[in-house]
Every structure is written in C-alpha cells, then in structure tokens.
N, C-alpha and C positions, 0 to 999 in steps of 0.2 A: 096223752097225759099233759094236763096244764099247771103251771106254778103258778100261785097266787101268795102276794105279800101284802106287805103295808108302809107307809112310808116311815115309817120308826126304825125303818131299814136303812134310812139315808138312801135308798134306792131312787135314781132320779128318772124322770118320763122319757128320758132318752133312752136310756141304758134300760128299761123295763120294757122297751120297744123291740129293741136288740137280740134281746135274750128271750122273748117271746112270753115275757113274763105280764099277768092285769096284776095293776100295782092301784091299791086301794089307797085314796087319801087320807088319813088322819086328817080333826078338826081342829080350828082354833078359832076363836073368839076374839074379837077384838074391838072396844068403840061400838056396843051394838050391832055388830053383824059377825057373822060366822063366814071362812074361808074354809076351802081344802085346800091342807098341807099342799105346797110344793107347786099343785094344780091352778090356786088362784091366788097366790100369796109367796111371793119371794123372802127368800131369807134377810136381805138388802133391807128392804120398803119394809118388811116387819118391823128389824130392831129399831128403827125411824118411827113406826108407831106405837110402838111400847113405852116411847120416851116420853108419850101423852096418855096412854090407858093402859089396865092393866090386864092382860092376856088370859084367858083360860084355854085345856084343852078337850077334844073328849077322840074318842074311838070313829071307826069310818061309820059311815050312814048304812042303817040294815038296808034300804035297798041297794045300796052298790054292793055291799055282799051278796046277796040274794042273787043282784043278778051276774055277780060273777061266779057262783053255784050253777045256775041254772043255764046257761050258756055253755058248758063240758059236758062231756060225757065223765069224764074222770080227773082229779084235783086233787092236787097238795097245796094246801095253806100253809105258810109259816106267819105264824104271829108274833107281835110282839108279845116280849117277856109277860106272865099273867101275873096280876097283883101291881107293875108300876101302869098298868093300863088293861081300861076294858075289855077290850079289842078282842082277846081270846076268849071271854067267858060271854061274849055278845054273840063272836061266830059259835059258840057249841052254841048256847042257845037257839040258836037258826037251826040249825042241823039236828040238834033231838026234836023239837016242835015241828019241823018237816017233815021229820024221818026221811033225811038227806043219808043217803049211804056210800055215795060216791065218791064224798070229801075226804079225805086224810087232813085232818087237822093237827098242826105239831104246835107248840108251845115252846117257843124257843130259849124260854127262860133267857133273854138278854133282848139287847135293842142296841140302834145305831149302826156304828163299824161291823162289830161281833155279828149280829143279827144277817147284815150286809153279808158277813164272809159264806153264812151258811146256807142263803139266797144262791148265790154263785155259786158254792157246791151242788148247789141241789141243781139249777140250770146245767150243770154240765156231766150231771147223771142221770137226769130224768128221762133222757130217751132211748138209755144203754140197759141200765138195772130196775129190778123190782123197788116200790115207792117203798116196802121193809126196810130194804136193803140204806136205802139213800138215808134215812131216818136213825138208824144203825149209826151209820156214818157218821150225822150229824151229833146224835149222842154223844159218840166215842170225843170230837171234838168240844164237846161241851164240858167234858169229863175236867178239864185245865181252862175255865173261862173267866176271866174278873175284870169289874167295871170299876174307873175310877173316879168321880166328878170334883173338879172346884168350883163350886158357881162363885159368880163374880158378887151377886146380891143373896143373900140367903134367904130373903124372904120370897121369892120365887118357889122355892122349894116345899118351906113351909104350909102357902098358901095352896099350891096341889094335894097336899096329904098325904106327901108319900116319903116321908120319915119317921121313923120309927123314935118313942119317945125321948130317947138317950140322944138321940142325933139332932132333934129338934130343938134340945139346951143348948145347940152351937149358936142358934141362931140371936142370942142376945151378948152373944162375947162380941168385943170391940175391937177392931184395928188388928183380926186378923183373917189367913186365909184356910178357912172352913173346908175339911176333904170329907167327902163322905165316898162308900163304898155300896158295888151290890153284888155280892158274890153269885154265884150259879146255885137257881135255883130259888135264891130270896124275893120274896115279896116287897119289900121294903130296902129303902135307901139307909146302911146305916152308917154310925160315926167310925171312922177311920182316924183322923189327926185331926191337928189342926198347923198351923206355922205363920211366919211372920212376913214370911216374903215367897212370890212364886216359884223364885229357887228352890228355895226350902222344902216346898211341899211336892215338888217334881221329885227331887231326889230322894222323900218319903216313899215316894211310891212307888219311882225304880227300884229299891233296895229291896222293897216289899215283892216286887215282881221278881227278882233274881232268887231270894230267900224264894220264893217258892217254884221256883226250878226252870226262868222263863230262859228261853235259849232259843236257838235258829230253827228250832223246831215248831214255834208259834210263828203269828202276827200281831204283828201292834196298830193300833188305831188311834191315832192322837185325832181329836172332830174338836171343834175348836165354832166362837158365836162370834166370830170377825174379830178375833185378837191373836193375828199373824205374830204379833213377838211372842207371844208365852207359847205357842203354835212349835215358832223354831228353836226356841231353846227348848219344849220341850224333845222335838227331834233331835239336836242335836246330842244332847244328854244319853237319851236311850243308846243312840250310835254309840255312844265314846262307854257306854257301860255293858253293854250286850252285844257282842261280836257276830256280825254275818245276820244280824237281826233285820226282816222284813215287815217295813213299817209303810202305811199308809195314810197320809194327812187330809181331812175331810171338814168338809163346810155341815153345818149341823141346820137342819129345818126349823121353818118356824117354830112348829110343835116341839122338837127339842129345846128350841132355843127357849121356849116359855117355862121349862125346868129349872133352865140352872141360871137364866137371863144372861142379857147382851154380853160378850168378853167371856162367858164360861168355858173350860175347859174339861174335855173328857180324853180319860187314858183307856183302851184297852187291851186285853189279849186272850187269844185262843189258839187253841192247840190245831198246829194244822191238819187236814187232813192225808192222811198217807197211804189212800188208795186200796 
C-alpha cells in the first residue's frame, strides 16, 4: 500500500522520503515560467520574486498523477482541501476517465498543518490497518478542524478567487488586519473578523478556538510566510491560554504563500487522533 499527497501538505521532499510517502508538487507561476512547489522553488527565493511579479497557482501536473497511479499496485491519495484547490477534482477525473480502481482518493477538506497531521496519520497506519479503517480515522479528526488566515496583502487572496463575496468586501477596508476563516468542509475562504493590530486578531481567534472546545486533545499549527514575530507571539499566546496544548510552528510553500502573500499567517487545529 502507498500514500500519496500533495504539497499543500507542507509535506517536504525529505520527510515524504522518510515515510515512504510520492509527494506530488503543486504549481506556481511566477515572471513567465511555472515551478513545482517545494521541488524547484524555495519558499526564501519565492517571497524575493513576488516582490517584482505577481504569482499564480494551479494543481500538480496530470502526468505526475498519472504516474504516481500507475506505478502501485494499491494507493491512498490525500488531497488537498476540494474547492480552495483543483488538485482533488483533477485526481477524480483521472481515476473515472481511467477507470483507475486501485486509488482511494480522500479529500481532505483542509490543507497546510491540518492536512500535514493527517498525511502522518495515515503513514503510520497504512501498513497495520485496512485503507477503511485509516479514512475512518481521519474523518473522526476532521470532525473538530478550523483554519484560520491573516494575509498580510489581501489582494492575494482576492486575485485567486477563493473568497467567498462577504469576505472579499474586506478587501477595500484600510489600515487593518483582515481574518478570514475556512471551516471543515467549506469550499471558500470566509470573513471571520477583522482588527487593528496582530495582537488583536490572534487573540480573536484563540478565544474563538477555546469557545469552541480546543483543549490538549487537538493540535495547533501556527505556518507562518517568513514573519517569525507574529510566528512567536502567536505561540506564545496559545501556550499562555490552552494548557498542555501541542503546537507545531511551520514555514508555508510557495503555493501557500501566493494565498495569503509574504508575512501571512495561518492558525490551525484538529482533533487528534486517538487510536
């Protein structure tokens, strides 16, 4: 049995080495030429050429699906979330037009950290339990999952299309800082808050994470676009308001980082899984 991701995972080519996992590149666009996430394109050297063109991104190339299909005998896909990216409705389309039947393709309804956590789940049951079973699994933690983003530019955001219309009037407010949300399961980025300083909109969103029952029983995922202070204040905060809470702080891909642009910050969490 083989697991196969995408890099919306934050999944990186070492760790996907490791764990025996083919980790598929998301694209990005940049200045006329196209990279693979992670593959051909650092997160460093990206935000450096963002600061002169404007980035797009799309989904991994069908043939490296294809041919990380046809090189198993048997496959679990986790995809990124379906609706903030192709990537899931590009692989079913491979797989019905084949009439591929060996794939299990999941939809992970989330990306980044989150996504990450349940990559790693699934690597450390895939050669114990039935691919049912591990899916089950990942459900049951999907069941308490919510994504949080501050981009640092909002028209990042905008210009991908993946704001839903009420979120996208943030994007002409002035001189503040614009939270938007994507709960489990959503299609679309929408408006959560907004606030005046990044204090402010951290401790939105922890309050919003306690109200809805976050405790030692999840994981947090603070992914951050090279902005180490709003990175450790966000850490710090969670510590000093959620006891015994297990948190992971993470560098975000180019292809992330062309969402929410250079400095943005993403919060998560999800429910861990418990065996």
């Amino acid at each position: 049995m083989k697991l196969i991701t995408d890099t919306g995972s934050l999944m990186s080519q070492k760790q996907a080495e490791e764990l025996n996992i083919t980790l598929l590149p998301l694209q990005v666009a940049i200045g006329g030429k196209n990279y693979r996430d992670y593959f051909e394109l650092a997160s460093d050297t990206f935000v450096e050429m963002v600061k002169k063109a404007i980035p797009t991104s799309s989904q991994p190339a069908i043939g490296e699906v294809l041919a990380a299909y046809e090189g198993v005998s048997e496959a679990l896909h986790i995809a990124m979330t379906k609706g903030l990216s192709a990537t899931y409705d590009s692989a079913l389309g491979i797989i019905e037009s084949h009439g591929i039947k060996h794939i299990t393709l999941f939809n992970s309804k989330t990306l980044a950290g989150t996504q990450k956590y349940l990559v790693e789940l699934a690597a450390s049951l895939i050669d114990s339990i039935p691919v049912s079973q591990i899916v089950e699994r990942m459900e049951l933690c999907l069941t308490q999952c919510q994504s949080f983003l501050i981009p640092s530019d909002f028209d990042f955001l905008r210009r991908g299309g993946r704001l839903s219309p009420v979120a996208a009037t943030l994007s002409g407010l002035m001189k503040i800082k614009p939270i938007v949300t994507q709960t489990e399961g959503s299609q679309k980025l929408e408006k959560f808050g907004v606030a005046r300083t990044m204090s402010n909109a951290l401790d939105q969103i922890i309050d919003k994470m306690i109200e809805n029952g976050v405790d030692f029983r999840h994981k947090i995922y603070i992914s951050h676009a090279f902005n180490q202070d709003a990175a450790k204040m966000a850490f710090e905060k969670v510590k000093a308001k959620i006891q015994n809470i297990d948190i992971d702080v993470l560098e975000l891909s180019p292809v992330m980082i062309t969402q929410g642009g250079p400095g943005c910050l993403a919060i998560q969490y999800i429910l861990k899984d418990r065996g």
